[in-house]
C-alpha positions as CSV (number, residue, x, y, z in Angstrom):
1,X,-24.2,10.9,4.6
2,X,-22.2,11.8,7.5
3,X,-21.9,15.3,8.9
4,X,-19.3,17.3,7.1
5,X,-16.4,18.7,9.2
6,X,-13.8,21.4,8.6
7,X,-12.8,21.7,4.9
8,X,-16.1,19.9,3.5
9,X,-14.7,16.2,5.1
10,X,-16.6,13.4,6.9
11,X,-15.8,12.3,9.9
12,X,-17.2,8.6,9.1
13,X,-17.1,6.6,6.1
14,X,-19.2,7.7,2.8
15,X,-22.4,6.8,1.9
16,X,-23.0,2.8,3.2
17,X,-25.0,1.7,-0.3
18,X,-22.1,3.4,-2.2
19,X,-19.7,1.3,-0.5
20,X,-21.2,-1.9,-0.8
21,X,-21.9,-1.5,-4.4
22,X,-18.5,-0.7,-4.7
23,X,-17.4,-4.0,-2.7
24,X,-19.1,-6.1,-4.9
25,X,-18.3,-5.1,-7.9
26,X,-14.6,-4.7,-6.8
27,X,-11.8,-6.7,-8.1
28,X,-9.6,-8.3,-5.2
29,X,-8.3,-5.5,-2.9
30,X,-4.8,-5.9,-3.6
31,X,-3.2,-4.4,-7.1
32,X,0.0,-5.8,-9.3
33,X,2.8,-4.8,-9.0
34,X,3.7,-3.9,-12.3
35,X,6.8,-6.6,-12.5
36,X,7.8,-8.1,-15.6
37,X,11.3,-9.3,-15.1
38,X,12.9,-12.4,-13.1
39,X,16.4,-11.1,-11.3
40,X,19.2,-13.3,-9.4
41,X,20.7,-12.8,-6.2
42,X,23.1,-10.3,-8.1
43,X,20.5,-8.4,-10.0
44,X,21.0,-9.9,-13.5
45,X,17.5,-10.6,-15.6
46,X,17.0,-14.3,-15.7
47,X,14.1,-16.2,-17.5
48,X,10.8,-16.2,-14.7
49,X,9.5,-19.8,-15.7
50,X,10.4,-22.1,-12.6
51,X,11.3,-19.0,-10.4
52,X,8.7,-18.4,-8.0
53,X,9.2,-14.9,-8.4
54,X,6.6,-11.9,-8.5
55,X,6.6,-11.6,-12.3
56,X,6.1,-15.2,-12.9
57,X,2.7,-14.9,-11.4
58,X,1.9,-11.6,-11.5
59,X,-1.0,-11.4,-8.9
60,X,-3.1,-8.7,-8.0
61,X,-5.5,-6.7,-9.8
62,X,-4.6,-6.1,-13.2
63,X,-3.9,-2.7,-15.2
64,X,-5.9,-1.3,-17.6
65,X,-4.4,-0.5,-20.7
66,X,-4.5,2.5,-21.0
67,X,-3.7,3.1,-17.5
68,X,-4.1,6.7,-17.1
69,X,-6.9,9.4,-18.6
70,X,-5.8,12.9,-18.8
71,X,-8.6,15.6,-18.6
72,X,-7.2,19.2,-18.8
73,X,-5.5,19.9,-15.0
74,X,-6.5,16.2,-13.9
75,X,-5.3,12.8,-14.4
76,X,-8.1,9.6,-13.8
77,X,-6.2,6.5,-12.9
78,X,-8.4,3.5,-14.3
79,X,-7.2,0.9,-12.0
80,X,-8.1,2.3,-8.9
81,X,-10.9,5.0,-9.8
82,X,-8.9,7.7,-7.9
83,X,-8.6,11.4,-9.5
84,X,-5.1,12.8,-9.4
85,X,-3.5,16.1,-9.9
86,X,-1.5,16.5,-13.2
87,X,1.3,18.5,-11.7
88,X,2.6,16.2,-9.1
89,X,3.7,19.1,-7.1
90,X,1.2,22.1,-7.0
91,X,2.6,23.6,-3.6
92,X,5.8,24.3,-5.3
93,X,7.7,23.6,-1.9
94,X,7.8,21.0,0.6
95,X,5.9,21.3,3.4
96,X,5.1,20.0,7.0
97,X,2.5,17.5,7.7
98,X,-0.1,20.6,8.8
99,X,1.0,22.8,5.9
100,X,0.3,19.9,3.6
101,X,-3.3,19.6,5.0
102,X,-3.7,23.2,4.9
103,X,-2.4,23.9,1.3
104,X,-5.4,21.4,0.4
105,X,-8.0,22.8,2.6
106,X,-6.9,26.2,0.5
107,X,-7.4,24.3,-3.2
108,X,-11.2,23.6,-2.4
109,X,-11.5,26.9,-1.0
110,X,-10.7,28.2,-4.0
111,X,-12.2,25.1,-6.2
112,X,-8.8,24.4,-7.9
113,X,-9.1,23.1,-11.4
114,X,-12.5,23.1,-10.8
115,X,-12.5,20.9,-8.1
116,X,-13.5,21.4,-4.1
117,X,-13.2,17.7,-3.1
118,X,-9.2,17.3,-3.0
119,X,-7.9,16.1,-0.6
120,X,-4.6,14.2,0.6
121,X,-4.1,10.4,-0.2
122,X,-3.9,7.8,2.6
123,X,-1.1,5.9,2.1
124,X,-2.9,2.7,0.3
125,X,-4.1,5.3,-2.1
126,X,-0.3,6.9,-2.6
127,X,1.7,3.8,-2.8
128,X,-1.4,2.4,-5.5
129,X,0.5,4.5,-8.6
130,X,4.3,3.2,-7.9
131,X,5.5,0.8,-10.2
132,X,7.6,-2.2,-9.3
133,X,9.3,-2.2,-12.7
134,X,10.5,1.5,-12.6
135,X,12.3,4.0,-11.1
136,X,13.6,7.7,-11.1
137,X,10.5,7.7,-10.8
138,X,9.1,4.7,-9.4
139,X,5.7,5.1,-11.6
140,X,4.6,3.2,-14.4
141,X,6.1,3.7,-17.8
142,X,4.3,6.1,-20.0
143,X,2.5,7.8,-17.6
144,X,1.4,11.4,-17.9
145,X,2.4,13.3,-14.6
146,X,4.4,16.3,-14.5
147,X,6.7,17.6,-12.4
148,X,7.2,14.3,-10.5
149,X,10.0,14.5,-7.5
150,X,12.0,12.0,-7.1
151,X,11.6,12.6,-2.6
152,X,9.0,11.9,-0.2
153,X,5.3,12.3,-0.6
154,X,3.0,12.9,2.2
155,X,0.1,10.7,2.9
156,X,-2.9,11.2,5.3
157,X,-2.0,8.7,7.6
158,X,-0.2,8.7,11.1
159,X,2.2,6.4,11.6
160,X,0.6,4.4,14.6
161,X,4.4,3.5,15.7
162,X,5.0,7.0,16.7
163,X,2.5,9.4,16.2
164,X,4.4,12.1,15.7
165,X,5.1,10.8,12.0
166,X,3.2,10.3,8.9
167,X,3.5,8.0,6.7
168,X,5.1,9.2,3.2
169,X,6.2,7.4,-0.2
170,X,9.6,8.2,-1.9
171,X,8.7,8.6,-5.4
172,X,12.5,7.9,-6.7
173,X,12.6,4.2,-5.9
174,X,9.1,2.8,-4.0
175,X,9.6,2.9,-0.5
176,X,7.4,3.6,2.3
177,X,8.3,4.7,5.4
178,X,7.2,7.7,8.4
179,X,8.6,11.1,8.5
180,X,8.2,13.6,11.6
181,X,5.0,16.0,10.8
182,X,7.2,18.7,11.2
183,X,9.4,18.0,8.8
184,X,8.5,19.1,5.3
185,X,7.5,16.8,2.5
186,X,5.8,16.9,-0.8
187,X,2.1,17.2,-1.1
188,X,0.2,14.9,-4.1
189,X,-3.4,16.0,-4.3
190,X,-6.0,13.3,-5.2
191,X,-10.2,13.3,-5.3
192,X,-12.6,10.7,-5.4
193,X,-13.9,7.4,-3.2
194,X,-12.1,5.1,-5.9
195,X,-13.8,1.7,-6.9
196,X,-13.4,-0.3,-4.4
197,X,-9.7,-2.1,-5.8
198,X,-8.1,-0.7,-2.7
199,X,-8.4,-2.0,0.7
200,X,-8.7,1.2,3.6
201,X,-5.8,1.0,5.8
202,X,-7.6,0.7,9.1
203,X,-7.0,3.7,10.8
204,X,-9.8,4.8,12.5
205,X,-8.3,7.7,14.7
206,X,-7.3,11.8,14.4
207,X,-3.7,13.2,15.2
208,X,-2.7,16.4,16.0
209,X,0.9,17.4,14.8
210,X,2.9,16.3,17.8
211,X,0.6,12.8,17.7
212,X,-1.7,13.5,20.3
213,X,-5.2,11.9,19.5
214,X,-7.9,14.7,18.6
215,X,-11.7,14.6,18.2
216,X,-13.5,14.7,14.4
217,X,-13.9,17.1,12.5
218,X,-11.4,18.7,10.6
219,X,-8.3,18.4,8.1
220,X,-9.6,15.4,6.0
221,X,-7.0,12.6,7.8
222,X,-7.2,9.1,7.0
223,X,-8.7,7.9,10.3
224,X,-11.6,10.9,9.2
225,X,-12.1,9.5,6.0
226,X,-11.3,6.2,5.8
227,X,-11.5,5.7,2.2
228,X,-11.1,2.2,0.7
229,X,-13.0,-1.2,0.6
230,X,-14.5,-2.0,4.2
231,X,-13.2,-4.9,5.7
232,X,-15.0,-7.6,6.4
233,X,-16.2,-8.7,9.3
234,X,-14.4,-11.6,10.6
235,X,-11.8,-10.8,8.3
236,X,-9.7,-14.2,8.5
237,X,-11.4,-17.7,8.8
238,X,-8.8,-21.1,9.6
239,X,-9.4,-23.9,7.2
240,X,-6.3,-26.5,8.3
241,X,-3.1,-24.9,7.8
242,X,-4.2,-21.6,6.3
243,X,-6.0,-18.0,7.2
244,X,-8.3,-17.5,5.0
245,X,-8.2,-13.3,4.2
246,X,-12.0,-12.6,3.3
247,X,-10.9,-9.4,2.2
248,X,-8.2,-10.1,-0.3
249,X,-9.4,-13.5,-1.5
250,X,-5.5,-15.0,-0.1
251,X,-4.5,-18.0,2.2
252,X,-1.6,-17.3,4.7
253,X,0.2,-20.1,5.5
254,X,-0.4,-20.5,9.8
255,X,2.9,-21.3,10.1
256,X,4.7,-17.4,10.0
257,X,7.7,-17.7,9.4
258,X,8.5,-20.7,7.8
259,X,11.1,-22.8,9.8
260,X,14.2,-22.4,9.4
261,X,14.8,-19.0,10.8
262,X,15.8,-16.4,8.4
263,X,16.9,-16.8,5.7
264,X,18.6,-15.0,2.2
265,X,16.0,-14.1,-0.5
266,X,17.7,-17.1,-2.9
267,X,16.5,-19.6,0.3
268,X,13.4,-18.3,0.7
269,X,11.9,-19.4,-2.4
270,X,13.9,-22.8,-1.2
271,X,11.4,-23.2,2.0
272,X,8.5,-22.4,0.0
273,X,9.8,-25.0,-2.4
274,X,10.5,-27.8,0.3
275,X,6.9,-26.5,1.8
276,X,5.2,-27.7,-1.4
277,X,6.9,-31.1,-1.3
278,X,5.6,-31.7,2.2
279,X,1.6,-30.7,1.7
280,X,-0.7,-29.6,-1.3
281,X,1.1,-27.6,-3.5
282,X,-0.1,-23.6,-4.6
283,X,2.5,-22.1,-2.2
284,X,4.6,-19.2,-3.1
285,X,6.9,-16.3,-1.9
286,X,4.0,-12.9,-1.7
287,X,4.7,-10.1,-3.4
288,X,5.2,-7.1,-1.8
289,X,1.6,-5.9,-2.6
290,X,0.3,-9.1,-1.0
291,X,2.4,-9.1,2.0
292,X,1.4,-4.9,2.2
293,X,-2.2,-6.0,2.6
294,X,-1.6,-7.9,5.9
295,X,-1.0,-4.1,7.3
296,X,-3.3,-2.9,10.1
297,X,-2.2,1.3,10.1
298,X,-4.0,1.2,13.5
299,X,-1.9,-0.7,15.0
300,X,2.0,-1.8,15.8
301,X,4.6,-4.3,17.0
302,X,3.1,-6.4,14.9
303,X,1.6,-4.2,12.4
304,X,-1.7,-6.6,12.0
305,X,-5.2,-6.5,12.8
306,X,-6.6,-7.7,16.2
307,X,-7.9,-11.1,16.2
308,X,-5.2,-12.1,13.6
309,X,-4.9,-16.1,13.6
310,X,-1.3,-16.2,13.0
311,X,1.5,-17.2,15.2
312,X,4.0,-15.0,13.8
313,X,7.3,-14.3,15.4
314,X,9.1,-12.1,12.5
315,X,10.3,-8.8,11.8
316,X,11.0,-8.6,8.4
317,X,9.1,-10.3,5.9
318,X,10.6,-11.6,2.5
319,X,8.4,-10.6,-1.3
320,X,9.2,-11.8,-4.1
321,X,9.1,-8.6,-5.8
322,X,13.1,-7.6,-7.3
323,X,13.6,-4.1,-6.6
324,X,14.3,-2.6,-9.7
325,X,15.7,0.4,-8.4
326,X,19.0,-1.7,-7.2
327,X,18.1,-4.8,-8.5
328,X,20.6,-7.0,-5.8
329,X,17.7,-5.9,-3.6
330,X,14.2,-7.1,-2.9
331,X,11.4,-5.7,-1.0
332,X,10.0,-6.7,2.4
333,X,7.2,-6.0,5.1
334,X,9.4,-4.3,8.1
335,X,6.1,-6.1,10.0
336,X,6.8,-4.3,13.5
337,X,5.9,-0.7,11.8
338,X,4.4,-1.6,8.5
339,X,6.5,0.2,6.8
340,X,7.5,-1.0,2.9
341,X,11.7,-1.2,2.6
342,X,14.0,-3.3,0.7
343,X,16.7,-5.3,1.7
344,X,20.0,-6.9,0.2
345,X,19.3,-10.5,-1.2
346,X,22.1,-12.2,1.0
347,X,19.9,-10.4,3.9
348,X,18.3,-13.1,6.3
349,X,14.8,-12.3,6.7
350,X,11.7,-14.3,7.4
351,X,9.6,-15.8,5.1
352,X,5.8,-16.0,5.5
353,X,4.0,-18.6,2.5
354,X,0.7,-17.3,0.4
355,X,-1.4,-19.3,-1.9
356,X,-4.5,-17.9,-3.8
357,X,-7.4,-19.5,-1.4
358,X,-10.4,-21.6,-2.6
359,X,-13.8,-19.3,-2.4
């Protein structure tokens, strides 16, 4: 184990063995998104056989039923292994980026609800409880949280992009986007390694509050930490026309984007279509977990890791995940930040084809 920095963190990942049990046994490193309902362009619920859309295939690592495991002050989520806070708002108040580290560095100090492990989630780890098929809030049905805030939460990781920021997740409809470290945000404590169901985000590096880069230890940041599977090592391998992603167990089409340009959400299920007439089949539209998988947190403009394969030439990236909150909408990969957003159906953005890859 590495040596233990301010607040009882690491500065390098956990225990090696731990991790690579945890790899192995590990389910693919992406989750579901919770969909269960097919939507048209103008948001009314249409049968999902033939659509292409997320809930017709319903990829990524499934829930467990139940979902969540309340014990006293804490809340175990089964999917991912990760230890949550039952108040969803313990701080009371929102707080800046530095507060929000602080106000946790005060919980183990003071072993709150028993606990001196908390710390704050990096943004894999938040975004893993929102629920594609909810809203107001954008968790899944039945859960047991209280006093959930329909606003921003803070993760532990910078946004690359502009260091200044922080990544944070609105809890009121999904979205995940950056927020200046001085602003002030709410503060979701969690605890644990997890299982191994979610990827780390790649960040490897420490940032002050004005985003200048500052030397381990201290504060329990996601480039500290790093919590999450490992990646592997390459992490893409080329058979013909696809990139292989060792660590998700997909196939990205080498053509990103499609042709065409972009395109409306209605057309890009269209190119993937007229994509399956031209080669094998097993194309589709990614949801917006699978497309949020590609994301390197390290790094910007694109937002992918180094040594990438692609030839990619898009901004926004199309999912086929309906956005439930306003369900004319759909979610994208804003691919130049990272960032998780939604756009309008008649948008034109690019599309990027996925397939589930042979082993």
């Amino acid at each position: 184990m590495a040596a233990r920095g301010e607040g009882g963190y690491d500065c390098a990942r956990l225990d090696g063995d731990m991790w690579v049990e945890m790899n192995q046994n590990a389910p693919t490193a992406y989750l579901w998104t919770g969909q269960v309902t097919c939507h048209d362009m103008s948001g009314r619920v249409i049968p999902c056989a033939g659509s292409g859309q997320d809930a017709e295939w319903r990829k990524g690592a499934p829930w467990p039923e139940p979902r969540f495991e309340t014990a006293g002050a804490v809340v175990l989520d089964r999917l991912t292994g990760l230890v949550w806070s039952h108040d969803a708002n313990p701080a009371e108040f929102p707080l800046s980026w530095p507060e929000a580290f602080a106000f946790v560095a005060r919980m183990n100090q003071e072993a709150t609800f028993g606990f001196t492990d908390w710390r704050l989630p990096n943004r894999v780890e938040l975004r893993s409880l929102v629920s594609h098929q909810t809203s107001k809030p954008a968790l899944p049905a039945g859960h047991p949280f209280v006093n959930v805030v329909h606003s921003w939460y803070w993760s532990s990781t910078t946004a690359t992009i502009s260091p200044s920021h922080a990544w944070y997740v609105n809890m009121e409809g999904g979205r995940m986007f950056f927020g200046e470290k001085r602003q002030f945000f709410l503060a979701w404590p969690v605890r644990g390694a997890g299982n191994g169901v979610l990827r780390a985000t790649g960040e490897t590096r420490r940032r002050d509050g004005a985003g200048g880069e500052v030397p381990c230890p201290g504060g329990g940041q996601d480039g500290e930490i790093r919590t999450g599977r490992v990646w592997p090592s390459p992490r893409f391998v080329v058979r013909g026309d696809t990139a292989i992603d060792r660590l998700t167990g997909l196939g990205w089409h080498m053509t990103a984007p499609l042709p065409g340009g972009p395109v409306s959400w209605e057309e890009g299920f269209a190119a993937v279509t007229k994509l399956n007439a031209k080669v094998e089949g097993g194309w589709r539209l990614p949801n917006i977990n699978e497309l949020e998988s590609l994301a390197d947190c390290s790094r910007h403009s694109p937002a992918l890791p180094s040594g990438l394969p692609f030839h990619e030439s898009g901004i926004v990236y199309w999912s086929s995940t309906t956005s439930l909150y306003e369900p004319d909408w759909a979610w994208a990969l804003y691919l130049d930040k990272g960032a998780v957003g939604v756009g309008k159906k008649t948008t034109a953005f690019s599309v990027w084809a996925v397939r589930d890859a042979e082993p």
